[in-house]
KEPA-849612 format. One line per field, with one value per residue (C-alpha): z, y, x; residue number from 1; residue in three letters. Coordinates in steps of 0.5 Angstrom, whole numbers, always signed. Layout:
<rs>
z <- (Z/...) $
y <- (Y/...) $
x <- (X/...) $
num <- (NUM/...) $
residuo <- (ALA/...) $
</rs>
This chain:
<rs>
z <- (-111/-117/-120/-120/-123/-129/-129/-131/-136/-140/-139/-143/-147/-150/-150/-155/-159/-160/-163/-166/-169/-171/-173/-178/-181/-184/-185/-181/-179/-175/-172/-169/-167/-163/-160/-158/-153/-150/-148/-146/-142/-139/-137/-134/-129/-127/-125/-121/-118/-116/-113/-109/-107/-105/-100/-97/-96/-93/-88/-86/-85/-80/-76/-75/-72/-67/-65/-65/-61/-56/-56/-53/-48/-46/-45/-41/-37/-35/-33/-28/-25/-24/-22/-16/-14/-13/-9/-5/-5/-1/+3/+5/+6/+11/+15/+15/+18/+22/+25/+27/+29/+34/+36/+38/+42/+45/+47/+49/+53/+59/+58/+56/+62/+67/+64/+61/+66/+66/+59/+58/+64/+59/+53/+54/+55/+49/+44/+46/+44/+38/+36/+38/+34/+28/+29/+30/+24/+20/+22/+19/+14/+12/+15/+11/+5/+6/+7/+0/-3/+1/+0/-8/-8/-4/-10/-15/-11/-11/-17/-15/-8/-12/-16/-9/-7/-13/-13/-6/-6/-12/-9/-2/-8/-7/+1/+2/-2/+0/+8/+9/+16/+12/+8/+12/+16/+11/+8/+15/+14/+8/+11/+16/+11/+7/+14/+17/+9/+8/+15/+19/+27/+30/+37/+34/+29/+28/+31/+29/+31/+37/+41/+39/+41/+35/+37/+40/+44/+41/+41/+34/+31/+25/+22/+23/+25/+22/+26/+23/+24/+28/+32/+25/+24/+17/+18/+13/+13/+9/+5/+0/-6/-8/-8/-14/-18/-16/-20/-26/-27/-27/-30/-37/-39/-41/-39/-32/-33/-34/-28/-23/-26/-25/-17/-17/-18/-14/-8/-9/-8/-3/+2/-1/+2/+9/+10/+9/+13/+20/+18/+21/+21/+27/+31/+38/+41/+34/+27/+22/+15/+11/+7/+9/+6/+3/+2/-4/-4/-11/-15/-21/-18/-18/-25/-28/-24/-26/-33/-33/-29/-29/-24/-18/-16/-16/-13/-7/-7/-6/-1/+3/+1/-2/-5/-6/-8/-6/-11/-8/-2/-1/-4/+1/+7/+4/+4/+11/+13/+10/+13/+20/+19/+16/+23/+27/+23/+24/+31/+31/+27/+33/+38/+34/+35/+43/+42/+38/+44/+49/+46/+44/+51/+55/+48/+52/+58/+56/+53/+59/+63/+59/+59/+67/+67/+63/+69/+74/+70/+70/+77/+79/+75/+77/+84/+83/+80/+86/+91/+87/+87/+96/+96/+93/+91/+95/+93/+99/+98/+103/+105/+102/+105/+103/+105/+112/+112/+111/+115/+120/+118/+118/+125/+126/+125/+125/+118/+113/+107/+103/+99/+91/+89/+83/+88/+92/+86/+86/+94/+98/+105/+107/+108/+115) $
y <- (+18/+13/+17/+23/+20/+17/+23/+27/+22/+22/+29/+30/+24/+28/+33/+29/+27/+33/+36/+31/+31/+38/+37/+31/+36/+41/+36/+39/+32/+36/+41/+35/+31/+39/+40/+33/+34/+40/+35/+30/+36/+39/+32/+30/+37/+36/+29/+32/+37/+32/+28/+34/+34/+27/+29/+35/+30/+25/+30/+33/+27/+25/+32/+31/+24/+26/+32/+26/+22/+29/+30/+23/+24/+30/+28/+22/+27/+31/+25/+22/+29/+30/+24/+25/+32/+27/+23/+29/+31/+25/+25/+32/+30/+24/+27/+33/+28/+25/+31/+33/+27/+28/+35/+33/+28/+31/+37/+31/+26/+30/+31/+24/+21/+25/+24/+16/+13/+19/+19/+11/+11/+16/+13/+7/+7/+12/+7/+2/+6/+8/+0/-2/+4/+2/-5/-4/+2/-5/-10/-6/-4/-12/-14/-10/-12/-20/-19/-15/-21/-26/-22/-23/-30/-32/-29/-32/-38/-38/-41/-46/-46/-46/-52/-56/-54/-56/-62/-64/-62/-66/-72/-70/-69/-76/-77/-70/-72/-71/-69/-62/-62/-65/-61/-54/-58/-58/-51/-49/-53/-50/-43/-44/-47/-41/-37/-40/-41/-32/-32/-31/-33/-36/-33/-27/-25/-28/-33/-39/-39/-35/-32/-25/-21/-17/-10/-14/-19/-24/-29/-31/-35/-33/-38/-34/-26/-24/-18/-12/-6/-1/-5/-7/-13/-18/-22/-29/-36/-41/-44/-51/-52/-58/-63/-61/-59/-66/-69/-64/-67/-74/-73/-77/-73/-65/-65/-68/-63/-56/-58/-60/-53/-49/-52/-50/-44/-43/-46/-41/-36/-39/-38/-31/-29/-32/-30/-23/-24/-26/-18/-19/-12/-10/-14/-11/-13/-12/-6/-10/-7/-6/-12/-19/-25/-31/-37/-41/-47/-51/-45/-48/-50/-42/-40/-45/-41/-33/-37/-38/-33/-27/-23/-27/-23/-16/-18/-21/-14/-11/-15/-13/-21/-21/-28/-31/-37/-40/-35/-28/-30/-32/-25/-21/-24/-23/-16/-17/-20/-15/-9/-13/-13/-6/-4/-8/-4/+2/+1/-1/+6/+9/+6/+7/+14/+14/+11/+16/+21/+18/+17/+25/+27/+22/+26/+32/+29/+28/+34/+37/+32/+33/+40/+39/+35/+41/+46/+42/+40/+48/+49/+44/+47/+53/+51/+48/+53/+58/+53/+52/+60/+60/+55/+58/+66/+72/+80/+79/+75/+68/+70/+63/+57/+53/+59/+59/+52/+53/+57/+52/+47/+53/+54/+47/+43/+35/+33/+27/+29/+35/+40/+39/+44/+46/+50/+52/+56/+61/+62/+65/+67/+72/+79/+82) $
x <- (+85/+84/+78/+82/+87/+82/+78/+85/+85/+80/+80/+87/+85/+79/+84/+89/+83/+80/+87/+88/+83/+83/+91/+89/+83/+89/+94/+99/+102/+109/+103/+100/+107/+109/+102/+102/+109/+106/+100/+105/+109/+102/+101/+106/+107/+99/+102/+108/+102/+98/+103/+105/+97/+97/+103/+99/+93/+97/+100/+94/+91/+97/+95/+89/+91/+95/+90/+85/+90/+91/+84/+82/+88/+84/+78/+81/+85/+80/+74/+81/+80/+73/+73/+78/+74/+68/+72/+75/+68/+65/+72/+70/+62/+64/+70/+65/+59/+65/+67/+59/+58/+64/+62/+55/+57/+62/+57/+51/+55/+55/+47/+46/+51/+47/+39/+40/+36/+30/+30/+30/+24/+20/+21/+20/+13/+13/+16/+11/+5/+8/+10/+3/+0/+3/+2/-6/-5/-2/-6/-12/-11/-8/-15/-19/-16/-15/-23/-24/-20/-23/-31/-28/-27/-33/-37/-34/-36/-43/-46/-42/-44/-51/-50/-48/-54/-59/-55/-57/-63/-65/-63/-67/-72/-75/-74/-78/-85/-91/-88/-89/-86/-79/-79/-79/-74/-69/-70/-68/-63/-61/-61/-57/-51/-53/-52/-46/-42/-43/-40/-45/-45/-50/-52/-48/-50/-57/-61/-66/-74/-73/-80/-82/-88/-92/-96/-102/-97/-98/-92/-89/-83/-80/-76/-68/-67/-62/-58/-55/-52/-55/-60/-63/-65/-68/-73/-72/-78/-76/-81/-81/-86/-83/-90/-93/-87/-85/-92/-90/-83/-85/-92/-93/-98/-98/-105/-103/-97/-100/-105/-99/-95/-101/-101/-94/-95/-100/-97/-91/-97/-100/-93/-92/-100/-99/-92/-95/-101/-96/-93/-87/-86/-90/-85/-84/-77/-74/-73/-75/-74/-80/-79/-79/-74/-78/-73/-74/-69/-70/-68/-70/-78/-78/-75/-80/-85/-83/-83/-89/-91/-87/-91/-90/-84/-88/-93/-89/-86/-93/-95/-87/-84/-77/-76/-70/-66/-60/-56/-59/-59/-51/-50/-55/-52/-45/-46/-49/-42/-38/-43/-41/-34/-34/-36/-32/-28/-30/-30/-22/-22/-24/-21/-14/-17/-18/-11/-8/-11/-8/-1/-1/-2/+4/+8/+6/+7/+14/+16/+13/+18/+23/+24/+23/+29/+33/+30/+33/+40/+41/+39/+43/+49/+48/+48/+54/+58/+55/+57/+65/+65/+63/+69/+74/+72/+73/+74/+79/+85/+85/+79/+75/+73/+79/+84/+80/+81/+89/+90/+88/+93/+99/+97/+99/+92/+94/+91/+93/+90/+91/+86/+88/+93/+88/+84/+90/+92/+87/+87/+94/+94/+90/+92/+92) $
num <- (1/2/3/4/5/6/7/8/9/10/11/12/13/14/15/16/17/18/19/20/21/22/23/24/25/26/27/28/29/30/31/32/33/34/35/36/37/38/39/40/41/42/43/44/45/46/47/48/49/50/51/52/53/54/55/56/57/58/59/60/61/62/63/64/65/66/67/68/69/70/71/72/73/74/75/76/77/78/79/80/81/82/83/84/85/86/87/88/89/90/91/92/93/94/95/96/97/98/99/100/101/102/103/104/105/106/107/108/109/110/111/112/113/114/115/116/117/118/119/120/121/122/123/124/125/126/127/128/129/130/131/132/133/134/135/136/137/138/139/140/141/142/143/144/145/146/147/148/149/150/151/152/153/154/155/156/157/158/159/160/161/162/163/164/165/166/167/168/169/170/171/172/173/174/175/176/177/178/179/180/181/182/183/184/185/186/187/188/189/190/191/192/193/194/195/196/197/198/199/200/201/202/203/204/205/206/207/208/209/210/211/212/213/214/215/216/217/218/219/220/221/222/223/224/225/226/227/228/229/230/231/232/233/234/235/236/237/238/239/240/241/242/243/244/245/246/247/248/249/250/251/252/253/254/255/256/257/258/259/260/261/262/263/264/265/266/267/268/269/270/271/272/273/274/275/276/277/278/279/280/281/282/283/284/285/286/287/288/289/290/291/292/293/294/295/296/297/298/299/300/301/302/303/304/305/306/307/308/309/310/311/312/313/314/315/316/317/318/319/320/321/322/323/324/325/326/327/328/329/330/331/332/333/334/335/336/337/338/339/340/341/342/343/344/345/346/347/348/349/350/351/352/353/354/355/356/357/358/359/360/361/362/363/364/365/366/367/368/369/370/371/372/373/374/375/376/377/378/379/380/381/382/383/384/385/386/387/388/389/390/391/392/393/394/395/396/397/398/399/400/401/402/403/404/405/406/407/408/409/410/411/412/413/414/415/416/417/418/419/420/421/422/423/424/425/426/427/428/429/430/431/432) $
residuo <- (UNK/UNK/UNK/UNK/UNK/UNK/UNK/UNK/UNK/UNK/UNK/UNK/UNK/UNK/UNK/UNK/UNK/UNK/UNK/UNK/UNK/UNK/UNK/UNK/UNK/UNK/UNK/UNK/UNK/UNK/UNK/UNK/UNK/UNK/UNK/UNK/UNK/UNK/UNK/UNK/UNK/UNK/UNK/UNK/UNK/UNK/UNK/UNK/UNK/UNK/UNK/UNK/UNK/UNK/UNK/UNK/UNK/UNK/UNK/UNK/UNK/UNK/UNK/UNK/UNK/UNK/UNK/UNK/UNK/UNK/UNK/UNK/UNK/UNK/UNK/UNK/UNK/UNK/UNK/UNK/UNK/UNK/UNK/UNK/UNK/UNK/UNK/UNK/UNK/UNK/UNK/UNK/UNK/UNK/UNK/UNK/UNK/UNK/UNK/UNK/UNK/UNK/UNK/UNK/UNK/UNK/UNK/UNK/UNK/UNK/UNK/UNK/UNK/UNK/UNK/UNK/UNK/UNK/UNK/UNK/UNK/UNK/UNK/UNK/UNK/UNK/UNK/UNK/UNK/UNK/UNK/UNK/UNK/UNK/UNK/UNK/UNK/UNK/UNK/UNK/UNK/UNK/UNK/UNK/UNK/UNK/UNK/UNK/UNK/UNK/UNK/UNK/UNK/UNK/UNK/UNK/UNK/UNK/UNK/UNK/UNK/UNK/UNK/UNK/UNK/UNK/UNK/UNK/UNK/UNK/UNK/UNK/UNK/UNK/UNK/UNK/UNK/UNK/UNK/UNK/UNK/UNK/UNK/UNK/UNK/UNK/UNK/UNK/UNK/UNK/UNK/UNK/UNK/UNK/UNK/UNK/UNK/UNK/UNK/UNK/UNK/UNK/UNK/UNK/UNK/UNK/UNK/UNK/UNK/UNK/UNK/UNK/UNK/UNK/UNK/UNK/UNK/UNK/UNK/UNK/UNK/UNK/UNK/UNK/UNK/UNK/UNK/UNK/UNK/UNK/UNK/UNK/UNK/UNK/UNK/UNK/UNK/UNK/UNK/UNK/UNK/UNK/UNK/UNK/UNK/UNK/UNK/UNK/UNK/UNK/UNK/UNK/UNK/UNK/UNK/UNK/UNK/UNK/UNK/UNK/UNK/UNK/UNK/UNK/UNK/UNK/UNK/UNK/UNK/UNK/UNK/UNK/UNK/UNK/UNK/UNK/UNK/UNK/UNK/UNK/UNK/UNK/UNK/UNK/UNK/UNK/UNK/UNK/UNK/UNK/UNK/UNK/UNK/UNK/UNK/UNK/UNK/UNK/UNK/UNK/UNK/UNK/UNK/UNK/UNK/UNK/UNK/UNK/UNK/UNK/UNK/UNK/UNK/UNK/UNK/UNK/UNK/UNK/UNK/UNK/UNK/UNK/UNK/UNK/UNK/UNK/UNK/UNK/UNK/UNK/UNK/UNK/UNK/UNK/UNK/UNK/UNK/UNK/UNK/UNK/UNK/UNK/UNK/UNK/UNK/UNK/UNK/UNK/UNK/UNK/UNK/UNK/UNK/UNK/UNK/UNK/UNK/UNK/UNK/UNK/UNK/UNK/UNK/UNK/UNK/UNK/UNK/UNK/UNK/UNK/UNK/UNK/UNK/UNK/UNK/UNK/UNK/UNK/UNK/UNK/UNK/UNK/UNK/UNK/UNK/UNK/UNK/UNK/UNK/UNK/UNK/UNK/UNK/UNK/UNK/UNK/UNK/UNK/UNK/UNK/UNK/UNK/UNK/UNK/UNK/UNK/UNK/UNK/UNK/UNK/UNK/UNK/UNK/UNK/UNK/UNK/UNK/UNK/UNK/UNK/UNK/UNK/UNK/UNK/UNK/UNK/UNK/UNK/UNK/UNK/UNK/UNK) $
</rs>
């Protein structure tokens, strides 16, 4: 309202200059006095205007208040009142639900009263499947995924199983010199950690040294027989070069160090050539695969080798021998393990299956003994209605059993008891 104010204002100031102005440039004093008065008079009836306006502004803006006001009491009228229909609605819903429920038990509790025991009779055992099926579907599937997790973990732990190992044979690594018996002894030792720390069982799931006979029946003795699936089975021998590579550690000069590293090498060889030539794969008790595992123990021996010479592996592959170390061989039998564990569960899938089956038919059982229950309800309803009928209906009036029996007692029966009036009131004397 201020601005208005100035700007009406410098409006009638400008105004006043310009006349007085332009009354001074004709010096016409008493012109410019007069048109002065009827400025100040023009200003004052704009001031007087203004006013007015201001007392309109002031009265809407007290109008829209109260509406804004009304407006606001309302909306909060009109949310109290959805709010009492929700509450009515679920007022409605739960006397609803109650009045079924009541209407459905008052139809069912004769049904329920007559058929209780029959019913628990059939249902139990129909329960029992039913939780131990959820159970057997439960504990499956937990099973399985503790043993994903658990495979998970025990892969992440085999460089460090490796280094255990590595470590442990370097300090055999002086024990074990120049003994070739000591040394086969503790790399079958080695496998069989390897064996029983991927989850392996002995006796189970493979077995040590045991006595085979190839297609000429000749008698042979892998030094471990690992079981697979399916009657498959792996063949595994261990083998430890460690005499010569032990001489080319120690070794001060690099002539001597070639010469023992070449023997090195040679001594790996020579282990791949013989294992080959005992051809495994024509065992007869057993289906081996193609190919037979060579077990390296001192990881960082071979590693030095394939180094120097990095055809060692092909060439044993060529010759149907898979060399492994510590690191590859933990990891096959993992996989091994886990292929035994998959199949156990897969036996338990066929099993809930066998379950299922058995359960589907005592469900068909009791649906069948259920509607047999029905049968006989409605028999035994029917039966009583036609007994209740022969007792106490006739087209002839008096001519029921309970009129005929009466009729006994009017012709002077001695009787202590009396039939109950609710069945005498359909029966009168019979007609002569």
């Amino acid at each position: 309202m201020d601005f208005i104010f100035i700007g009406i204002g410098l409006i009638l100031g400008g105004t006043i200059v310009f006349l007085a102005l332009r009354i001074a440039a004709s010096g016409t004093k008493a012109k410019m006095e007069e048109n002065i008065r009827y400025l100040s008079q023009d200003n004052q009836d704009l001031k007087s205007e203004l006013e007015g306006k201001d007392d309109t502004i002031l009265e809407l803006n007290r109008g829209l208040a109260t509406a804004t006001n009304d407006i606001d009491h309302l909306n909060e009228k009109l949310n109290l009142q959805k709010d009492e229909i929700n509450e009515l609605h679920k007022q409605f819903k739960v006397e609803f639900e109650n009045l079924a429920n009541k209407i459905f038990e008052d139809k069912s509790q004769k049904f329920v009263k007559l058929n209780h025991e029959k019913l628990e009779t059939l249902l139990n055992p129909l329960k029992e499947k039913i939780g131990s099926f959820e159970k057997k579907v439960e504990d499956t599937y937990e099973k399985e995924t503790r043993e994903m997790i658990s495979l998970k973990k025990e892969l992440e732990n085999i460089v460090k199983l490796n280094q255990q190992i590595s470590e442990e044979a370097s300090r055999l690594t002086l024990a074990l010199k120049g003994d070739s018996k000591s040394q086969g002894d503790w790399g079958e030792l080695q496998v069989e950690k390897i064996l029983e720390r991927s989850g392996l069982s002995k006796g189970i799931h493979f077995t040590k040294q045991g006595s085979l006979r190839d297609d000429d029946g000749s008698l042979v003795r892998p030094d471990f027989l690992i079981s697979l699936p399916d009657d498959k089975h792996l063949v595994l021998d261990s083998k430890v070069s460690l005499t010569a590579y032990e001489k080319y550690f120690n070794a001060d000069d690099e002539t001597d160090r070639k010469k023992y590293f070449g023997d090195h090498i040679s001594s790996i060889k020579k282990h791949i050539s013989e294992l080959s030539k005992k051809n495994y794969q024509s065992l007869y008790d057993i289906n081996p695969p193609d190919y037979i595992l060579m077990f390296l123990p001192l990881e960082g021996a071979f590693s030095s080798a394939l180094k120097e010479d990095s055809g060692i592996y092909l060439k044993a592959l060529d010759q149907n021998i898979v060399v492994v170390t510590t690191t590859t061989l933990l990891a096959t039998l993992r996989t091994v393990a886990f292929m035994w564990k998959q199949e156990v569960q897969k036996s338990n899938v066929y099993e809930i299956a066998r379950e299922s089956g058995k359960l589907y038919d005592k469900f068909v059982g009791f649906v069948e003994d259920l509607e047999e229950v029905g049968k006989k309800i409605d028999d035994s309803a029917e039966k009583y209605h036609d007994a209740m009928n022969k007792l106490k209906t006739s087209p002839k009036k008096g001519d029921t059993i309970i009129g005929r029996i009466e009729r006994i007692k009017s012709l002077g029966a001695n009787t202590t008891k009396s039939i109950p009036s609710k069945f005498l009131d359909e029966n009168g004397e019979e007609e002569e």
